[in-house]
C-alpha positions as CSV (number, residue, x, y, z in Angstrom):
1,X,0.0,0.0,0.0
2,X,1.4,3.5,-1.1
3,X,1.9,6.0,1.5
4,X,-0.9,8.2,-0.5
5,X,-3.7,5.3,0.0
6,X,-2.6,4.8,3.7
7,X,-3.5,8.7,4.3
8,X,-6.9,8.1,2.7
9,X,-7.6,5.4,4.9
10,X,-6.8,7.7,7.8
11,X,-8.8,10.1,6.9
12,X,-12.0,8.3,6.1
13,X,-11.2,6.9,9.5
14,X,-11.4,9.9,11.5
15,X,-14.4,11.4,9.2
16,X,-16.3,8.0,10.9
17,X,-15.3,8.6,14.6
18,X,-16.3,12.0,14.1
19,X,-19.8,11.0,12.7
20,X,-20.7,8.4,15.5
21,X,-19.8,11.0,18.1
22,X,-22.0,13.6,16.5
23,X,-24.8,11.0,16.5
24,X,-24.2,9.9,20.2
25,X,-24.7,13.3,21.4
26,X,-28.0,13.5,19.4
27,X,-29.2,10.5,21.1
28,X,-28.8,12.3,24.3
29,X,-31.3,15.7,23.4
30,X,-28.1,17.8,22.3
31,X,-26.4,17.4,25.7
32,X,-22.8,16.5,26.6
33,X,-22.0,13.7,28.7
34,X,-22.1,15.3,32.4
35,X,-24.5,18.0,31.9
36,X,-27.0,17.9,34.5
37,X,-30.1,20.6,35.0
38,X,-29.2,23.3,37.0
39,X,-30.9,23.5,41.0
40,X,-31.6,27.2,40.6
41,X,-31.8,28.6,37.1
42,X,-31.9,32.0,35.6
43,X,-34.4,33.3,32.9
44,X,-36.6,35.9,31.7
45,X,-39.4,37.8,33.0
46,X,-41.1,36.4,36.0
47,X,-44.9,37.1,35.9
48,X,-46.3,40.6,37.1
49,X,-43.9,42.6,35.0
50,X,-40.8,41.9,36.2
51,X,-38.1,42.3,33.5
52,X,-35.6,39.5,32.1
53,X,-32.4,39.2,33.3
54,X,-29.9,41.9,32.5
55,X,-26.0,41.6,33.0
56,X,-23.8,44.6,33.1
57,X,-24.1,45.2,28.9
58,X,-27.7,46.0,29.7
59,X,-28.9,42.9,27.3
60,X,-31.3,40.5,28.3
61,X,-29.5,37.3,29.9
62,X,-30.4,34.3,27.8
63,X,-32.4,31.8,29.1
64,X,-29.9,28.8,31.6
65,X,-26.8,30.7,31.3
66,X,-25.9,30.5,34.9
67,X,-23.2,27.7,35.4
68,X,-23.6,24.2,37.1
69,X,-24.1,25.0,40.6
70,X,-22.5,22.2,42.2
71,X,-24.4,19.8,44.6
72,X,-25.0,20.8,47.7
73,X,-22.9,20.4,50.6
74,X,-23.6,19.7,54.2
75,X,-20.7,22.1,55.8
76,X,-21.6,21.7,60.0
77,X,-19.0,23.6,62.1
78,X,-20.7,23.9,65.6
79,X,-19.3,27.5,66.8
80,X,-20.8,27.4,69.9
81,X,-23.5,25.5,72.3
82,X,-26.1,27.2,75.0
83,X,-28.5,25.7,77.0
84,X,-31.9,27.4,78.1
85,X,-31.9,29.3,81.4
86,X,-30.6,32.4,82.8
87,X,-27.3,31.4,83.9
88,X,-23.9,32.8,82.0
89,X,-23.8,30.6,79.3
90,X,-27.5,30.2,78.7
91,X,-30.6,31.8,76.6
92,X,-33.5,32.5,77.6
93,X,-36.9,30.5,76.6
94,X,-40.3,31.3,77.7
95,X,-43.7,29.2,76.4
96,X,-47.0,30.6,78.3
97,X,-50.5,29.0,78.3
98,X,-51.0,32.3,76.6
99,X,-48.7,34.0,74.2
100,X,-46.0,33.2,71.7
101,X,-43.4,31.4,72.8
102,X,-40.5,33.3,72.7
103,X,-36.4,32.0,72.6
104,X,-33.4,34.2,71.4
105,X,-35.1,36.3,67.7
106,X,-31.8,37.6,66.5
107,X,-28.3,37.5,66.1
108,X,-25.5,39.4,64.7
109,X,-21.7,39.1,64.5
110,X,-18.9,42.2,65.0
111,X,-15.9,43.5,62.9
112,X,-13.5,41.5,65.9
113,X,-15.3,38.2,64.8
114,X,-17.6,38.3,68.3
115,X,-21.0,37.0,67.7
116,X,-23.7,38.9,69.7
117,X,-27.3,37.1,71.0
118,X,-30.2,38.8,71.2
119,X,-31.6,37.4,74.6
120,X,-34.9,39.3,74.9
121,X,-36.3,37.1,77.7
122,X,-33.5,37.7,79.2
123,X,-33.5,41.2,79.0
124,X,-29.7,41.2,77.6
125,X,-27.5,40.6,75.3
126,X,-25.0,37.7,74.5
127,X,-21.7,38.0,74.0
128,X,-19.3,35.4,72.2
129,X,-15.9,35.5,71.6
130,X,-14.4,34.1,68.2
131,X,-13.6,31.3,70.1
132,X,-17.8,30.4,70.8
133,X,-17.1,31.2,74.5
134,X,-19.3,34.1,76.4
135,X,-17.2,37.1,77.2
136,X,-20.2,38.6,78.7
137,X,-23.9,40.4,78.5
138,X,-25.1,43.9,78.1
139,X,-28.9,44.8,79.7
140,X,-31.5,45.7,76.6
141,X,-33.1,48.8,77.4
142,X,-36.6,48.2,75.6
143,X,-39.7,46.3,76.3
144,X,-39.6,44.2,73.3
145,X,-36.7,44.2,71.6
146,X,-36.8,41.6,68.6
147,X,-33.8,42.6,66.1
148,X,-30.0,43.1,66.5
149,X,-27.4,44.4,64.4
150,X,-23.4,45.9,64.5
151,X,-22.3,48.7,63.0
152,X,-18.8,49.0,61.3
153,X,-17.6,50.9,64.5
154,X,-18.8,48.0,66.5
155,X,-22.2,50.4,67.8
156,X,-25.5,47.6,68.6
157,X,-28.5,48.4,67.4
158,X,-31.2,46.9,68.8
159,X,-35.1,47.2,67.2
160,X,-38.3,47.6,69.1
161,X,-40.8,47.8,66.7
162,X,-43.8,47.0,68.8
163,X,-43.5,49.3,71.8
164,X,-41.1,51.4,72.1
165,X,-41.1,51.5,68.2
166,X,-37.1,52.6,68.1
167,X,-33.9,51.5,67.6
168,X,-31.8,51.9,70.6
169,X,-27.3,52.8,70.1
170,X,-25.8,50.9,72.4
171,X,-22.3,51.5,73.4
172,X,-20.4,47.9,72.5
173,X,-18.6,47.9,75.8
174,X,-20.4,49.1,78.5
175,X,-23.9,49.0,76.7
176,X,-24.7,52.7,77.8
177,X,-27.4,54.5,75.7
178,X,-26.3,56.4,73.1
179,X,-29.3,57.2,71.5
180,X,-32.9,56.2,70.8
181,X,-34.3,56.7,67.2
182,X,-37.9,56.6,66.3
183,X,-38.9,54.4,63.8
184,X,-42.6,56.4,63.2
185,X,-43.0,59.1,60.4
186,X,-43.2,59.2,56.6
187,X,-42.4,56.0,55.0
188,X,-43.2,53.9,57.9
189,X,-47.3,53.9,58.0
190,X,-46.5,50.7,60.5
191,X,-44.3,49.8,62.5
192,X,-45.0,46.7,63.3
193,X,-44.4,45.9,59.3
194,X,-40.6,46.8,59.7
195,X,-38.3,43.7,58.8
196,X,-34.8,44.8,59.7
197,X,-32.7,47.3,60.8
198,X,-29.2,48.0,58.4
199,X,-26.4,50.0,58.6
200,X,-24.6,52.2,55.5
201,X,-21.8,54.2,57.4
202,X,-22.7,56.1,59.6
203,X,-26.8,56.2,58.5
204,X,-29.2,53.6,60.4
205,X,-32.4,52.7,58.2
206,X,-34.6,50.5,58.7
207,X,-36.6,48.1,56.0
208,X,-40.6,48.4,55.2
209,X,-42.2,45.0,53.9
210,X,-39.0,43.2,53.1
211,X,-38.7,46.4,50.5
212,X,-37.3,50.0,50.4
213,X,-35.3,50.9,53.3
214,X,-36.3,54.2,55.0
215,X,-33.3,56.3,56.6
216,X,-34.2,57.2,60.4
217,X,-31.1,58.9,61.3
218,X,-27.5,58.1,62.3
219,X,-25.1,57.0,64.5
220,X,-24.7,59.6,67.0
221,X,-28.4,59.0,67.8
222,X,-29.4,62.3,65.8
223,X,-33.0,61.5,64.0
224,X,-33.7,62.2,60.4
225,X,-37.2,63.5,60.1
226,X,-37.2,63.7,56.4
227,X,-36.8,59.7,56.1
228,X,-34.8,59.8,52.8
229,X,-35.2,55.8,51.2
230,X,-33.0,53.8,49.1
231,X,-34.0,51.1,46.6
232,X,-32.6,47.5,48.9
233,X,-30.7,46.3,51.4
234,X,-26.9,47.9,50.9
235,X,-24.1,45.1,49.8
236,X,-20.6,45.7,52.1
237,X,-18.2,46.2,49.6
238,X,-20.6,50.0,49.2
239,X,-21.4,49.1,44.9
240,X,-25.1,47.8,45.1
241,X,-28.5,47.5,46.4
242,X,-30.3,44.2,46.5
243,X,-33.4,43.1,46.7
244,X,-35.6,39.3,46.2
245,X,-38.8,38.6,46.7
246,X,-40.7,35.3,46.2
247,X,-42.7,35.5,43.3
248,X,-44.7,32.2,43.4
249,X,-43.9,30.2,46.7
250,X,-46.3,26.9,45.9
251,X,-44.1,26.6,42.5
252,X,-40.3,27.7,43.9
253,X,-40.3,31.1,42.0
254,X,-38.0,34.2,43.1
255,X,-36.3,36.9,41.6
256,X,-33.7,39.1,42.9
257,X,-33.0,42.8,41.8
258,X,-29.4,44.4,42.0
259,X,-28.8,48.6,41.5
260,X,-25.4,49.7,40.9
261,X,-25.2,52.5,43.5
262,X,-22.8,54.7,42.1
263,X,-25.2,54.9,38.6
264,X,-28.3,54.2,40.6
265,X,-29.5,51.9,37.1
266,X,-30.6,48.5,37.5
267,X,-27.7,46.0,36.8
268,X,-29.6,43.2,36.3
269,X,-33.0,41.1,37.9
270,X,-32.6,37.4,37.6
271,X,-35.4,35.4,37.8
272,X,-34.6,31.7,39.7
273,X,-36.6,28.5,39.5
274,X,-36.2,25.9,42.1
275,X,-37.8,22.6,42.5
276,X,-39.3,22.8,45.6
277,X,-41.8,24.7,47.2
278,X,-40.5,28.3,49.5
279,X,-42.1,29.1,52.8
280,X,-39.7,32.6,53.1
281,X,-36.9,34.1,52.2
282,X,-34.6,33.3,55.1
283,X,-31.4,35.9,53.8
284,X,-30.6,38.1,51.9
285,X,-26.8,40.1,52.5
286,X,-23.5,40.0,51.1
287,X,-19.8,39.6,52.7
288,X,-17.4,42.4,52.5
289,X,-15.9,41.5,49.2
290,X,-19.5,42.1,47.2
291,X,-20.9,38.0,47.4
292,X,-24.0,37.6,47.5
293,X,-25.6,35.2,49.9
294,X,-29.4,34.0,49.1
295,X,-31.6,31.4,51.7
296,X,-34.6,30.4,51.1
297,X,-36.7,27.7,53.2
298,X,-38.7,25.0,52.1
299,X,-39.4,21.4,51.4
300,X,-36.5,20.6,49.9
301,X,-35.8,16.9,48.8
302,X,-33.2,14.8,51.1
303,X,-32.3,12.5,48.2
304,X,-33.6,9.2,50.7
305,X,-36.2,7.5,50.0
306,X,-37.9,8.0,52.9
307,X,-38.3,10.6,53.9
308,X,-38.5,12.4,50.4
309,X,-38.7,16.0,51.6
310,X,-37.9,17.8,54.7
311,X,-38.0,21.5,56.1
312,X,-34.8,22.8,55.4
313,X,-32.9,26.4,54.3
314,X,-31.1,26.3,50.8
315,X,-28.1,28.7,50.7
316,X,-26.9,29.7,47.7
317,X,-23.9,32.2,46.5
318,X,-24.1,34.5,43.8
319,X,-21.6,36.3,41.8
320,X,-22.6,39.6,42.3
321,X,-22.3,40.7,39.2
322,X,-25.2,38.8,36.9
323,X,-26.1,36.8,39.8
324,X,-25.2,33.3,38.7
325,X,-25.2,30.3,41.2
326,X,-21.4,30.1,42.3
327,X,-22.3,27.0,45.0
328,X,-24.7,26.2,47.4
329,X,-25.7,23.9,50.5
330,X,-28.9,22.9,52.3
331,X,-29.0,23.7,56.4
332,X,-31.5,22.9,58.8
333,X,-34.5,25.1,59.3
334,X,-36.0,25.9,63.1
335,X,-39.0,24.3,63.3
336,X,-39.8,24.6,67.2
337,X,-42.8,27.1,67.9
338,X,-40.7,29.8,69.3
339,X,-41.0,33.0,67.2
340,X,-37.8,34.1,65.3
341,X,-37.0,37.3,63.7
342,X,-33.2,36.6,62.3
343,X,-31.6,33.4,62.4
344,X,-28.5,33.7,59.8
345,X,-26.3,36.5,59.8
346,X,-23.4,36.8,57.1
347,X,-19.7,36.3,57.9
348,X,-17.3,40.0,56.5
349,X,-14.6,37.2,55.8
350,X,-17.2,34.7,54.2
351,X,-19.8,32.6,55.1
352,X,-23.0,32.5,57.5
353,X,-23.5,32.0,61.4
354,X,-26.9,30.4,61.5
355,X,-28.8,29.1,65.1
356,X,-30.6,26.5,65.5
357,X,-32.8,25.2,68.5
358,X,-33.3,22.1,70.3
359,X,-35.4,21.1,73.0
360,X,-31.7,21.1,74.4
361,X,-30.9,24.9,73.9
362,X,-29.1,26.8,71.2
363,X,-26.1,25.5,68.8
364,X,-24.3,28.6,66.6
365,X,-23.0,27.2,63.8
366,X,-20.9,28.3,60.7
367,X,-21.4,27.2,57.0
368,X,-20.3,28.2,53.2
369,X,-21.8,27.3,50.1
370,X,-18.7,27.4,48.2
């Protein structure tokens, strides 16, 4: 055989492998081997006028373009363990004949790494060290105080939104007063709708109906009658606002808005379809590099066969800047009776501090989705 007619035979050779892998990938719907449908995945406009997707080019983000989330993980680093009571390293739990039952609603974590407890029945708050261990509590100054949060100088804000309808500065140290802003006036027809209290340097605002956030004054305690709003919840790293809401629960639909602060345009809503049905959106914040973090409980599937689904939170992280799955991981949901106002908080460095309760007390634990 001539070197020429060997070359030939090559050829048609490699024209055949060519062909039969062509045809196997038919066989499988136009899919490469490994591709597998995405748990969250992004598309157009959700229903009620919500528009598609849009990335930083300001053109609609095709249909499934967010990359292979990959499957979750069960990351379970216990940070810290309390019992109930009212003894140092204890929370307080209270369940009347009449009444909620009430247990710890809040927590928050400071820029030294030191996680703080709301312990309303208590009448104090909590304080850990990085190492989980209590350094300490700080006496609560309102009647029903049901939200905590840190500011970047390590202030506490604490929200009453029922009776003393404030937000009380306390000092991180000694927990002296500092000041006592209202949380009535334009913006907020009711209190009792307000879902969180945020910090953006030194301005305190407070959010209406999971919404707008309404500006109530600042850090030195000094009020701001006018109530000035912006658009969502302000990521750390100072470039966005962001904002979700569930769109249909019963189906797993929910979208999620970003503004670019400095321009104050939209960068981009993506809508996300899960396969499970949402009760709430359980978080909603970022870390200080810009991440975004996104939990949402429901009945998600435990891949057993019995049981099939379970209550359970869904954490997901999202590039901040088209809002694409970048990892995820399921965590356990509270499910005891006691009412609950903010169980995850977001790490600066990374992650989440989420608590859950036992009949036993309270374990802090950290997780990632990454």
């Amino acid at each position: 055989m001539t070197v020429r007619q060997r070359g030939v035979l090559l050829l048609g050779g490699l024209a055949l492998l060519v062909l039969a892998v062509a045809l196997g990938v038919t066989r499988r719907g136009g899919k490469a081997p490994g591709d597998m449908p995405l748990p969250a995945e992004a598309s157009g406009a959700p229903a009620g006028g919500v528009p598609p997707s849009v990335g930083t080019s300001g053109r609609p983000a095709p249909a499934g373009t967010a990359p292979q989330a990959p499957a979750p993980s069960k990351p379970r680093e216990v940070f810290a363990e309390l019992g109930w009571g009212s003894g140092a390293s204890q929370l307080g739990r209270e369940r009347p004949q009449e009444g909620n039952p009430e247990a710890p609603m809040s927590l928050a974590v400071t820029p030294l790494g030191e996680a703080v407890v709301l312990d309303q029945v208590n009448g104090r708050l909590v304080r850990l060290g990085p190492d989980g261990q209590v350094r300490g509590t700080l006496p609560l100054t309102q009647q029903t105080p049901q939200d905590v949060t840190v500011a970047p100088d390590g202030t506490l804000l604490v929200l009453d939104r029922l009776k003393d309808q404030s937000v009380a500065l306390l000092d991180p140290t000694t927990g002296e007063l500092k000041g006592d802003l209202p949380v009535t006036g334009p913006g907020i027809p009711a209190p009792g709708g307000i879902t969180g209290t945020f910090v953006d340097g030194d301005s305190v605002y407070v959010e209406r109906e999971h919404g707008a956030l309404v500006r109530i004054g600042d850090l030195s305690g000094k009020a701001d009658p006018t109530h000035p709003e912006i658009p969502g919840r302000p990521t750390r790293d100072g470039r966005a606002y962001v904002l979700a809401r569930l769109i249909d629960a019963p189906t797993g639909r929910l979208f999620l808005n970003v503004i670019d602060r400095h321009s104050g345009e939209r960068r981009y809503t993506r809508e996300y379809r899960l396969a499970f049905p949402l009760m709430a959106i359980t978080l909603l914040d970022s870390d200080r590099t810009g991440l975004l973090y996104l939990g949402v409980a429901g009945t998600l599937p435990t891949g057993k066969p019995s049981p099939t689904t379970a209550p359970g939170v869904r954490l997901f992280c999202l590039d901040p800047l088209d809002g694409k799955v970048l990892g995820q991981t399921d965590l356990p949901l509270n499910t005891l009776p006691e009412e609950t106002f903010r169980d995850f908080t977001v790490l600066d460095e990374g992650g989440v501090l989420f608590q859950l309760r036992t009949e036993a007390g309270v374990t802090l634990r950290r997780a990632h989705c990454r």
